[in-house]
C-alpha positions in Angstrom: 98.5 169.2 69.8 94.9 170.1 70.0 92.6 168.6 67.9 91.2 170.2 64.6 87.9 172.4 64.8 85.3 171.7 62.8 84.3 173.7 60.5 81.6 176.7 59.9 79.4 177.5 56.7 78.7 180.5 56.3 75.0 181.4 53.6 75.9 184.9 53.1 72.9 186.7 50.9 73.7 188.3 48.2 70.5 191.0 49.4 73.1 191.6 52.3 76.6 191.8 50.2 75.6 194.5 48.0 72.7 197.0 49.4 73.9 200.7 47.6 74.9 202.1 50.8 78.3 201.7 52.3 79.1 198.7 50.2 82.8 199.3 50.0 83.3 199.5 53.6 80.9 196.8 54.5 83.1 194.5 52.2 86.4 195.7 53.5 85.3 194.9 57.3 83.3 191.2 56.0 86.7 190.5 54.1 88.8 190.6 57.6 86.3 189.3 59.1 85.9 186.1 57.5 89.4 186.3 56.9 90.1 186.2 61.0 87.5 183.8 61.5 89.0 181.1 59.1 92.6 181.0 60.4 91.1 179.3 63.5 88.9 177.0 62.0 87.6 176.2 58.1 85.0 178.6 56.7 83.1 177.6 54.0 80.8 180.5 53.0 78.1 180.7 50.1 77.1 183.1 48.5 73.4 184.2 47.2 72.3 186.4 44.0 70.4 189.0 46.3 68.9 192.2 44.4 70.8 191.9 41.1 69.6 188.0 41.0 65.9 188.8 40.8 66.0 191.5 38.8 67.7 189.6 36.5 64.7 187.1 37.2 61.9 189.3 36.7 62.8 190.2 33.5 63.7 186.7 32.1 60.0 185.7 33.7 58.4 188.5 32.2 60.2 187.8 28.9 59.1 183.6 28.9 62.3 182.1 30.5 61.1 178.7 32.1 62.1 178.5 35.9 65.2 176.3 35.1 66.3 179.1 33.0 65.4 181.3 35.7 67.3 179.5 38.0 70.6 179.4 35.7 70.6 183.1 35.4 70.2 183.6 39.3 73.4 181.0 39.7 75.4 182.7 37.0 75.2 186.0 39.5 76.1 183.8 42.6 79.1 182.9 41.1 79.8 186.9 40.2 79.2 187.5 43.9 81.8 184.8 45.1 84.2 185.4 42.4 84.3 189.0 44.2 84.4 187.5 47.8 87.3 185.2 47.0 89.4 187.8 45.0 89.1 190.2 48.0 90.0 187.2 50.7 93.5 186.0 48.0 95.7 184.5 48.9 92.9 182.6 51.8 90.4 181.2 49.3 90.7 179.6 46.3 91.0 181.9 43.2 88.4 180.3 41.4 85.5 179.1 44.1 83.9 175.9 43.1 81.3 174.9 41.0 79.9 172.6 43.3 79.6 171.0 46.8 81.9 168.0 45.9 85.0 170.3 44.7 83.7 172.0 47.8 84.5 169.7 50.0 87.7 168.7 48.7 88.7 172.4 49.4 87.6 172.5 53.2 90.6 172.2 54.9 93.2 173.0 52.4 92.3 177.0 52.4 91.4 179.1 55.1 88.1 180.1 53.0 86.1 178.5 50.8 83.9 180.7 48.7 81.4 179.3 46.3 78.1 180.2 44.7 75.2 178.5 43.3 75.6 175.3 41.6 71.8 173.5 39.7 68.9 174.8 39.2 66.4 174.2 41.7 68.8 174.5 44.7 68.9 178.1 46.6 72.2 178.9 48.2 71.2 178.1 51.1 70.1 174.8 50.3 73.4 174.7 49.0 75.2 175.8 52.0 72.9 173.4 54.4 74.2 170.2 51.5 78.0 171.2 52.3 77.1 171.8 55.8 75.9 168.2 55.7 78.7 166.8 53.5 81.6 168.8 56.1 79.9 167.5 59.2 79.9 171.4 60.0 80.1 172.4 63.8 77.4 174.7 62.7 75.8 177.1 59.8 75.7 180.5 59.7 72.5 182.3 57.5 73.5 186.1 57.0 70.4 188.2 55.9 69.0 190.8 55.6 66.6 191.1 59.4 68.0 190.3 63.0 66.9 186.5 62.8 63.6 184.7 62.6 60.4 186.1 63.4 57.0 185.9 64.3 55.9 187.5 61.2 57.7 189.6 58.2 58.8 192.5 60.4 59.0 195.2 56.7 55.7 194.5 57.3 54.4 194.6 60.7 56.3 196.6 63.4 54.9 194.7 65.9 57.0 191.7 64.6 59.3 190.2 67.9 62.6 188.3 66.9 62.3 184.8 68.1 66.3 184.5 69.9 65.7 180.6 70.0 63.7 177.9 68.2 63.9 173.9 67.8 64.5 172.7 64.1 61.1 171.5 63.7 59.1 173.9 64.6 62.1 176.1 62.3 60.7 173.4 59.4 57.3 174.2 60.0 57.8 177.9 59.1 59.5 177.4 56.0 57.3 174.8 54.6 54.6 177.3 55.3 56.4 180.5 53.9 58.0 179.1 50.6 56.8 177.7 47.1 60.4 177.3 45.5 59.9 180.0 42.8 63.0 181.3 41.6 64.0 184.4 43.4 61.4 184.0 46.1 62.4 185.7 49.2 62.1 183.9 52.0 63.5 183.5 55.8 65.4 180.1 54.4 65.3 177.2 52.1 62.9 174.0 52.3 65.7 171.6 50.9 68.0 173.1 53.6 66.0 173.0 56.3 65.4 169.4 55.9 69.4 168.5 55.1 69.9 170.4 58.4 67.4 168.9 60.3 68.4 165.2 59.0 72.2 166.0 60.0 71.5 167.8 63.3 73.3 170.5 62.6 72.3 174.1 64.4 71.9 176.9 62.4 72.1 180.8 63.5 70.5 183.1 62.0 71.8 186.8 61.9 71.5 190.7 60.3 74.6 189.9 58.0 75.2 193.6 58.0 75.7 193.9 61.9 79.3 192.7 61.6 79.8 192.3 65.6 76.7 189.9 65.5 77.8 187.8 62.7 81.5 187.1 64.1 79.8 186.3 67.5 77.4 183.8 65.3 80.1 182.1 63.3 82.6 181.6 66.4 80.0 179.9 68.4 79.6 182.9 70.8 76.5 185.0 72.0 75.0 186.9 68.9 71.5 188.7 68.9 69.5 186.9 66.3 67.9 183.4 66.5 69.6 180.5 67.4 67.6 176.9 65.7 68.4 173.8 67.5 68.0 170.2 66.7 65.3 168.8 67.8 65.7 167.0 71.6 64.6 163.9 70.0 
C-alpha cells in the first residue's frame, strides 16, 4: 500500500474568488478543481475577504471602528466566502468549515477538503493558512492571487514589472517585511506572520494568478506552473 501524501494548503484570496466577471463559471471550474485535487491527497484551502472585505473596512475606518474591530468585520466575510466554497464542494468538505486552525487540523484527513476562513484579529488568511501549513506538516502552500506570482515591483503599476519564477524564502521575507504595515485590509504580495511560520517550518510556498485555473492545479499537484516558486533557504 503506498504511503499517505501529505497534504497541500491552499490561501485562496477572496480578490480572486469573486472579481464581477465570469464569477459563476470561475467557481464551477475552482469547485472540480479542488475537488480532483483532494481525492489524491488532503487540501486544506483558506479563504480571504478580497473586495467585499475592505470595503466593508473602509467604511468601518472611516466611521471610528478600531483595527480589531476592523479585523472582526474582515473575518466575518472570510467565513461568508468559505461557507460558499464548502457548500459548492458537499459532500468533500465539511458543511460548516472551521473556526480555527486546531478544528482545522482535526479535519485534515478525514474530508477530502477542508475549507475555512479567518479566525482572530490580527491574523490575515494567509498567515492563517501558513499556521495550518505549519501545524499539517504540509508538503507545500499554495497562495492564489490576483498577479502571476511575485515581482520585482507592483506590476498595476509599472509595466515594466518582470515576474520573479524562483526565489529563496529569505530574500521572499525581506520583501514582505518591506512591503507590509499589518493594517487591516492592506494589500499586499503575502503576510509577515506567514512568511516567518513558513520560513521557520521550511515549507515551500507557490505563488500563482488564482484565476488561471491550469496554473493553479499545476501549483497545488507539485507540477510546473508559471508563477514564482519560494524555496527554503539552503541553509
Amino acid at each position: 500500500m503506498p504511503p499517505a501524501r501529505r497534504p497541500v494548503v491552499l490561501s485562496l484570496g477572496g480578490s480572486v474568488l469573486l472579481t464581477g466577471e465570469g464569477d459563476e463559471e470561475y467557481l464551477r471550474k475552482l469547485t472540480m478543481l479542488l475537488r480532483e485535487a483532494g481525492a489524491k491527497r488532503p487540501l486544506a484551502v483558506v479563504v480571504g475577504g478580497g473586495r467585499t472585505a475592505r470595503d466593508y473596512i473602509h467604511l468601518g475606518r472611516s466611521l471610528g471602528l478600531n483595527e480589531i474591530e476592523l479585523d472582526e468585520l474582515g473575518i466575518v466575510v472570510t467565513r461568508l466566502h468559505a461557507q460558499l466554497i464548502a457548500s459548492l464542494l458537499a459532500p468533500d468538505a465539511p458543511p460548516h468549515p472551521p473556526r480555527g486552525v486546531a478544528e482545522a487540523v482535526a479535519e485534515v484527513g478525514r474530508w477530502p477538503v477542508v475549507v475555512m476562513g479567518g479566525t482572530e484579529p490580527g491574523h490575515t488568511t494567509d498567515a492563517v493558512a501558513a499556521l495550518l501549513a505549519e501545524r499539517i506538516r504540509a508538503e507545500r502552500m499554495v497562495n492564489a492571487t490576483r498577479t502571476a506570482g511575485v515581482y520585482d515591483k507592483d506590476p498595476r503599476k509599472f509595466p515594466d514589472a518582470k515576474r520573479l519564477p524562483l526565489l529563496l524564502m529569505p530574500v521572499f521575507r525581506d520583501m514582505v517585511m518591506e512591503g507590509t504595515q499589518g493594517l487591516a485590509g492592506q494589500e499586499f504580495p503575502f503576510d509577515r506572520l506567514g512568511v516567518e511560520r513558513l520560513s521557520r517550518a521550511r515549507i515551500p510556498l507557490a505563488v500563482v494568478d488564482g484565476r488561471d485555473l491550469p496554473q493553479l492545479r499545476g501549483a497545488i499537484e507539485g507540477r510546473a506552473f508559471q508563477g514564482t516558486l519560494v524555496q527554503p533557504s539552503r541553509e
